[in-house]
C-alpha positions as a Python dict, from the first residue, in 0.01 Angstrom:
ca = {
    (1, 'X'): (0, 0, 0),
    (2, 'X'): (322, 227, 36),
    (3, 'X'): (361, 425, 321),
    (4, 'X'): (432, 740, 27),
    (5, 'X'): (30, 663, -49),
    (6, 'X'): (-86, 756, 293),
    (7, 'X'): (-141, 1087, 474),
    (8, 'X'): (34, 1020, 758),
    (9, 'X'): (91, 1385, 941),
    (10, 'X'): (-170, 1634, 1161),
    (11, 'X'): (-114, 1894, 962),
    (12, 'X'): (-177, 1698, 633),
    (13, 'X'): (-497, 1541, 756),
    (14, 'X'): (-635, 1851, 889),
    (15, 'X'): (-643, 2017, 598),
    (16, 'X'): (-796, 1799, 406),
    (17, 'X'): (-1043, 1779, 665),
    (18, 'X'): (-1133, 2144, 671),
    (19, 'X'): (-1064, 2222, 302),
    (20, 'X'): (-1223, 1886, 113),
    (21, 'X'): (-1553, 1839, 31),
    (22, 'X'): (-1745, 1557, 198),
    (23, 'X'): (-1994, 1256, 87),
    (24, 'X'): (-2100, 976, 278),
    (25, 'X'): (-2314, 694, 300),
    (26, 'X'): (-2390, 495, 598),
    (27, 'X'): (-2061, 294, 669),
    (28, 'X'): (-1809, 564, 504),
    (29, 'X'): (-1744, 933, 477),
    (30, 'X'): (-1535, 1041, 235),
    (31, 'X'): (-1324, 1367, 229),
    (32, 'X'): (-1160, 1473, -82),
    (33, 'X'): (-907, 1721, -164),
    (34, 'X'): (-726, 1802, -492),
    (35, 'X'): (-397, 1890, -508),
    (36, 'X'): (-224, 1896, -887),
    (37, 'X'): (151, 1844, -727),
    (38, 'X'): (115, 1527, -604),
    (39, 'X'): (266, 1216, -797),
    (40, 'X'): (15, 966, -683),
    (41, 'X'): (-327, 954, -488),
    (42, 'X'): (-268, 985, -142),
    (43, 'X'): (-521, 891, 147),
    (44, 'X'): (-570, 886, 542),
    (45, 'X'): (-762, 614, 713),
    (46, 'X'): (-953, 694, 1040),
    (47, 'X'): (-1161, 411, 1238),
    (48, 'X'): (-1242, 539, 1595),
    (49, 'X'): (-1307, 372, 1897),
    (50, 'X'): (-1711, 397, 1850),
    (51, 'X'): (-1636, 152, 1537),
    (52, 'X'): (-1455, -95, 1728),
    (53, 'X'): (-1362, -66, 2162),
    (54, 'X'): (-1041, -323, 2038),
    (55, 'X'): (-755, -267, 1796),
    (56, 'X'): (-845, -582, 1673),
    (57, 'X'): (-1204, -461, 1519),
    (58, 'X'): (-1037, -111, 1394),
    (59, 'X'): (-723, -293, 1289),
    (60, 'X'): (-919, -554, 1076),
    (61, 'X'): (-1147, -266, 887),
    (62, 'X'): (-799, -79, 792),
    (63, 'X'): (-678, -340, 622),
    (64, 'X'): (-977, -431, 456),
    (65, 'X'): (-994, -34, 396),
    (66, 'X'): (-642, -34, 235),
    (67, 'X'): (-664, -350, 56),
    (68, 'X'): (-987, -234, -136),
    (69, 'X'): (-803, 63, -235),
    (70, 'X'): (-506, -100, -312),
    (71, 'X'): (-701, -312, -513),
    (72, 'X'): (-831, -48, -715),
    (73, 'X'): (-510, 196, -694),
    (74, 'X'): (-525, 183, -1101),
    (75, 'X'): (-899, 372, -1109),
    (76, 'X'): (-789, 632, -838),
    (77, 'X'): (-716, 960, -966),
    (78, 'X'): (-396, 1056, -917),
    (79, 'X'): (-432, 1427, -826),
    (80, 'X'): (-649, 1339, -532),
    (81, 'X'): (-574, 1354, -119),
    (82, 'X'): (-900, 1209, 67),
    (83, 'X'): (-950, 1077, 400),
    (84, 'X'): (-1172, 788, 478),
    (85, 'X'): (-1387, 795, 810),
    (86, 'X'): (-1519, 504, 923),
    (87, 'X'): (-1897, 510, 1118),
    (88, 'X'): (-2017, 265, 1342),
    (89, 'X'): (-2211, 93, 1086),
    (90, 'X'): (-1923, -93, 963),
    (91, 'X'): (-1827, -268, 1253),
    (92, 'X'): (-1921, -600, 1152),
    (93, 'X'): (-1812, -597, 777),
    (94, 'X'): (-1675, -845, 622),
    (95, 'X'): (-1390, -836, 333),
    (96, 'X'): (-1687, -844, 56),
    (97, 'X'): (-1923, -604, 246),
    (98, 'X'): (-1636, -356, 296),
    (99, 'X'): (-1565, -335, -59),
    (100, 'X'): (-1874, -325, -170),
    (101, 'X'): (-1993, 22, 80),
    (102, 'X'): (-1642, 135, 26),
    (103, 'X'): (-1671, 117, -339),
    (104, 'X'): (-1987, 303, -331),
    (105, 'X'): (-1904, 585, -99),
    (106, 'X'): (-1544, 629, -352),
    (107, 'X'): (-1804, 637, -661),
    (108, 'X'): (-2013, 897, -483),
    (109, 'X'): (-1703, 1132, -434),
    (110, 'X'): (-1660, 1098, -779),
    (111, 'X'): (-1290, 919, -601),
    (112, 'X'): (-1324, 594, -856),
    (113, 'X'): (-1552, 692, -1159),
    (114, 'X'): (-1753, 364, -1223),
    (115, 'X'): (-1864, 10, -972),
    (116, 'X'): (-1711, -292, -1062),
    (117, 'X'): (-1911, -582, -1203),
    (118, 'X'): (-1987, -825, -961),
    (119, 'X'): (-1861, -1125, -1030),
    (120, 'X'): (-2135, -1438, -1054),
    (121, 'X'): (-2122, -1716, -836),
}
């Protein structure tokens, strides 16, 4: 994902913190902002320390994080800034188990409208 998809600055994420309306489920929470000037989505991705005491654990769920979204950059809305928080919960997620809560906590802020069909095995 392109560095002109995230939210990178204070100021940026604050206000989407303090002005977006949240969801959540138990690995995610999900702040989400509209904003009609903006050319693309654009999002902010926050893991904390209680998710992970390494880089290596946080570092591992953001790219899992961005890869599910840039996976699914085409269902995004485009007029959208959100944030996603990470909890504790997801710790120990896998690639598939990170998509899948991810997936659901986007649906649930109405972020990407419908789930994907899981594929059979």
């Amino acid at each position: 994902m392109r560095k002109s998809y995230r939210i990178k600055s204070e100021q940026d994420f604050q206000t989407v913190f303090e002005n977006g309306e949240s969801v959540a489920n138990r690995a995610f929470v999900i702040y989400v902002l509209p904003r009609k000037q903006n050319k693309h989505f654009r999002v902010g991705i926050s893991v904390g320390k209680k998710v992970g005491h390494t880089a290596v654990v946080r570092n591992r769920l953001k790219r899992y994080i961005r890869a599910v979204l840039t996976e699914n950059r085409d269902r995004i809305a485009p007029d959208l800034d959100f944030l996603v928080i990470a909890r504790p919960y997801a710790r120990d997620f896998d690639w598939e188990k990170t998509r899948e809560n991810l997936l659901h906590a986007l649906n649930l802020a109405h972020v990407v409208e419908e789930m994907p069909n899981k594929e059979e095995k």
